[in-house]
C-alpha positions in Angstrom: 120.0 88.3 97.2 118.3 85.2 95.0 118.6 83.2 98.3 117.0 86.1 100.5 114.1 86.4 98.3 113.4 82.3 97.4 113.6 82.8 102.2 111.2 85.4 102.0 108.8 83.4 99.2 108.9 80.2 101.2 108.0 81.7 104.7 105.4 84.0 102.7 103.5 80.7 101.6 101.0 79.4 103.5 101.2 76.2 105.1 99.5 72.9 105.1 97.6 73.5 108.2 96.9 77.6 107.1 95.9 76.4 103.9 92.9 74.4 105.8 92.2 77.1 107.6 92.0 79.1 104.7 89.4 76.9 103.1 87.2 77.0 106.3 87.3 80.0 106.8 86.4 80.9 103.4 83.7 78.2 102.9 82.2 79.3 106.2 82.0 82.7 104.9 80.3 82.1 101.8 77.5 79.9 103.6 77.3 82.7 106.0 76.9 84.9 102.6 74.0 82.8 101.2 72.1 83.6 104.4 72.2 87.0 104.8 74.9 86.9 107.6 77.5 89.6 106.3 78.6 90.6 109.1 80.1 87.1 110.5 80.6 86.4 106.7 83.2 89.7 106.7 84.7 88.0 109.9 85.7 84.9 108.2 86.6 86.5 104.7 88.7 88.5 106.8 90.2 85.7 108.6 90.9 84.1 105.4 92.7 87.3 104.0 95.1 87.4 106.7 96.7 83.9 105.6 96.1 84.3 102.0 95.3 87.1 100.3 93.4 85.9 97.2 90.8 87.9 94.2 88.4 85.5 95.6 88.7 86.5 99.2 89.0 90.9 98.0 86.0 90.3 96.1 83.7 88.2 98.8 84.3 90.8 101.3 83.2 93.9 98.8 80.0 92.1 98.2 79.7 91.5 102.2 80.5 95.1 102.7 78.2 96.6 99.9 75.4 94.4 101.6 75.6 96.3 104.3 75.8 99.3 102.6 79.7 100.0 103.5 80.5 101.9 100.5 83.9 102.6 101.6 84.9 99.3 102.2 83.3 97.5 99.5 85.3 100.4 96.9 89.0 99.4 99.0 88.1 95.5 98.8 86.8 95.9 94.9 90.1 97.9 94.4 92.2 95.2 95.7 90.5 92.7 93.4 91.5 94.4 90.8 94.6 94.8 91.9 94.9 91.0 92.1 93.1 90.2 89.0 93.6 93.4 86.6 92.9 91.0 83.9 89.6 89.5 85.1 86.3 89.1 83.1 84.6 91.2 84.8 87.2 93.9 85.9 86.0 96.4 83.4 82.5 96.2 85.3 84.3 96.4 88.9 86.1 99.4 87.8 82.9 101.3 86.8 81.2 100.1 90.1 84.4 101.8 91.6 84.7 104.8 89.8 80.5 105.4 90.4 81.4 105.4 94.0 84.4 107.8 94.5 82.4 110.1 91.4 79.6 110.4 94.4 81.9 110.8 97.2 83.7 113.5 94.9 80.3 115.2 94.5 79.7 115.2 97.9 83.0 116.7 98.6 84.8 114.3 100.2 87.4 112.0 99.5 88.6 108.1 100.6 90.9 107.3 103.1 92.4 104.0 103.4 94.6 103.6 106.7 97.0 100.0 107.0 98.9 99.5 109.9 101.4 96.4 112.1 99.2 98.1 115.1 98.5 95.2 117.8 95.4 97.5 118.4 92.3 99.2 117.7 92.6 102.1 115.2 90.9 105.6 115.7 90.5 108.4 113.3 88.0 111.3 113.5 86.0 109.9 115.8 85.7 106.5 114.6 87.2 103.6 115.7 88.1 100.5 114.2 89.2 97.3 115.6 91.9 96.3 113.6 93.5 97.2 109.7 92.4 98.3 107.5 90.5 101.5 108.4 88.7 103.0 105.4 86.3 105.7 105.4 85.2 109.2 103.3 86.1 112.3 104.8 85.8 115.8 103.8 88.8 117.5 103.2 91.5 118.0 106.2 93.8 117.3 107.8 93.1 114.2 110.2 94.7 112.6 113.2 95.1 108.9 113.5 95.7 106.3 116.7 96.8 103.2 117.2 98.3 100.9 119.6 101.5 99.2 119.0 103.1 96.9 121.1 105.6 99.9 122.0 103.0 101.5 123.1 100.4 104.5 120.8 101.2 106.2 118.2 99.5 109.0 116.4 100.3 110.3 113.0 99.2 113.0 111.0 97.3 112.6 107.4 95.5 114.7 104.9 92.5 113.7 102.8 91.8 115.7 99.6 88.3 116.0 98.0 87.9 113.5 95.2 91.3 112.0 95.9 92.0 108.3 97.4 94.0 109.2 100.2 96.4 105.4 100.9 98.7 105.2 103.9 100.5 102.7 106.5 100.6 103.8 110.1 104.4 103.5 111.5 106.4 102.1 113.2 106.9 98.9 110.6 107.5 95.8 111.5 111.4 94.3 111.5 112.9 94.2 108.1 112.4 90.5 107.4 108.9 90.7 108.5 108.2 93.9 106.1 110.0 92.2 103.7 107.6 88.6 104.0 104.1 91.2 104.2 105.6 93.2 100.9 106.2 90.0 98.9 103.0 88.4 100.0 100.7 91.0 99.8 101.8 92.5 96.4 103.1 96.2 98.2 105.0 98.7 98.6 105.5 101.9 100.5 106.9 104.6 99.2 107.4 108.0 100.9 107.9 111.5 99.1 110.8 112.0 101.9 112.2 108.5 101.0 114.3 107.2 98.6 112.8 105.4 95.4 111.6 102.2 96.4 114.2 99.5 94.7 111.6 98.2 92.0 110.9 101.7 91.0 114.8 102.2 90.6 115.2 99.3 88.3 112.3 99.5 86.5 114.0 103.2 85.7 117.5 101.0 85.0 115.7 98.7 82.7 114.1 101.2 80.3 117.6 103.3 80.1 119.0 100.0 79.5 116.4 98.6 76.8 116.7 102.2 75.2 120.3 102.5 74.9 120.2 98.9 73.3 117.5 100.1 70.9 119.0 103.7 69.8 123.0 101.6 69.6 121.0 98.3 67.3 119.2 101.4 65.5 122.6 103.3 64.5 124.1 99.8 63.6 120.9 99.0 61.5 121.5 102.5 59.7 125.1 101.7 59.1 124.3 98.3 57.8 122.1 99.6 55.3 124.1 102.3 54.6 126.9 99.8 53.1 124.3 97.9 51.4 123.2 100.8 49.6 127.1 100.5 48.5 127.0 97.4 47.4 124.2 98.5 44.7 125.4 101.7 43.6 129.3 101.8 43.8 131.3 100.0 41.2 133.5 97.4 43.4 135.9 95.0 43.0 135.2 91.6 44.0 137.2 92.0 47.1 136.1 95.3 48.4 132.4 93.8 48.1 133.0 91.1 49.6 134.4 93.0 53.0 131.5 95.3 52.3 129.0 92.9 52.5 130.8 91.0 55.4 130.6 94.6 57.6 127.2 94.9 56.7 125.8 91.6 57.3 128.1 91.7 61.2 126.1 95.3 62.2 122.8 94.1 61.1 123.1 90.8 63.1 124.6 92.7 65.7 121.7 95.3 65.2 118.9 92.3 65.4 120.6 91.0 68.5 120.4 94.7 70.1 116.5 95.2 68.8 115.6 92.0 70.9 117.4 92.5 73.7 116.4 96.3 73.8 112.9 95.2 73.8 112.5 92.4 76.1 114.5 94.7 78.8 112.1 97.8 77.8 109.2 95.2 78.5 110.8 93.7 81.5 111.2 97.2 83.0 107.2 98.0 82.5 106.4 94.1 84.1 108.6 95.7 87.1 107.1 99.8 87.3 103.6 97.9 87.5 104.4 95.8 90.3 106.6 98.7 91.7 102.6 100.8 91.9 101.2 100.7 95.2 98.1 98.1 95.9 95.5 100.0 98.0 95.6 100.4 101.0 99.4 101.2 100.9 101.0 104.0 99.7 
């Protein structure tokens, strides 16, 4: 599994020559920026995305798309900076900028729907097409029918958009498993389905806390017990041997108590690291 995952890692990272392309695209699209040309800016920012998905990059094409007064857009790409950069200077500010937006689009009754798809195609859903993912819109509430073309052939699926509610799928059929695989590591998500079993990060992020907790609750017993015989030591009169085996049992269960309260912890922490990346990035679902 270790080796499957450092496979996955190293064909996820870009290389030499994409990392060039990366920087031209994206220095191309900030000139383009500066002048007022959002929409070939968006073009390059997007073309950047697609071999590295950066904060930089999610955040240049929500300013592009705000320009031009794309509110959806500009709220999915905002939402994906966060998502990249949760701890960012200005996140608290992005989040309110966010939150302003789907408040309006609540008020308006509608709600956001943010479509991702392998399709090698355009991408239509009520009445709007788009030429490739993401498609990201507000919609009142319904249910809503979506095509795209995939190298099988089209595909339609059904999906339903709630009012104030951010509505995030991905279109089927996915790619291979090695390919999913390369987009889920690189990209930072994950697709869980109601119908589906809990996605595997979910599953041990749920194995880590039982595990963290059962360490805690067995090093707070021993803790209880240790102190329990120390409270012997000082109360009971003891000969000199039965003190000393006293004190030996109470200072093995509070080590062994310590030793439980550290590693109980660090696995309850190292579960929560996990649930949070197990949450899906937008756009996904």
């Amino acid at each position: 599994m270790v080796a499957s995952l450092l496979l996955m890692t190293l064909l996820a990272a870009p290389s030499p020559g994409e990392i060039e392309q990366f920087k031209r695209h994206f220095t191309a699209g900030e000139a383009l920026f500066e002048k007022n040309e959002f929409g070939a800016a968006i073009w390059h920012f997007r073309k950047a995305e697609a071999i590295n998905p950066t904060p930089e990059v999610a955040y240049d094409l929500a300013k592009c798309h705000e320009r031009v007064n794309d509110t959806a857009f500009a709220v999915y790409y905002y939402r994906l900076y966060l998502k990249r950069a949760p701890t960012a200077s200005d996140a608290l500010e992005i989040a309110e900028r966010v939150g302003t937006a789907l408040n309006k689009a609540e008020g308006e009754g509608k709600g956001l729907l943010e479509l991702d798809t392998f399709a090698s195609g355009p991408m239509s859903v009520a009445g709007r097409t788009f030429p490739s993912s993401p498609a990201v819109m507000f919609l009142a509430p319904g249910e809503y029918e979506v095509h795209a073309q995939f190298p099988s052939g089209a595909k339609k699926m059904g999906v339903q958009v709630r009012m104030g509610k951010t509505t995030s799928v991905a279109f089927e059929p996915m790619p291979p498993p090695l390919i999913s695989a390369v987009a889920t590591l690189r990209a930072e998500v994950l697709v869980p389905r109601p119908s589906q079993p809990l996605p595997l990060k979910r599953m041990g992020a749920y194995g880590l806390w039982g595990a963290g907790l059962a360490a805690v609750v067995v090093g707070s017993v021993l803790g209880a017990m240790s102190n329990a015989e120390a409270g012997r030591l000082k109360t009971e009169p003891l000969r000199v041997s039965q003190a000393r085996d006293i004190a030996s049992s109470a200072n093995s269960k509070a080590a062994a108590a310590n030793a439980l309260w550290v590693t109980g912890g660090l696995t309850l922490a190292a579960g929560t690291a996990l649930f949070v990346f197990s949450l899906p990035e937008p756009g996904m679902k």
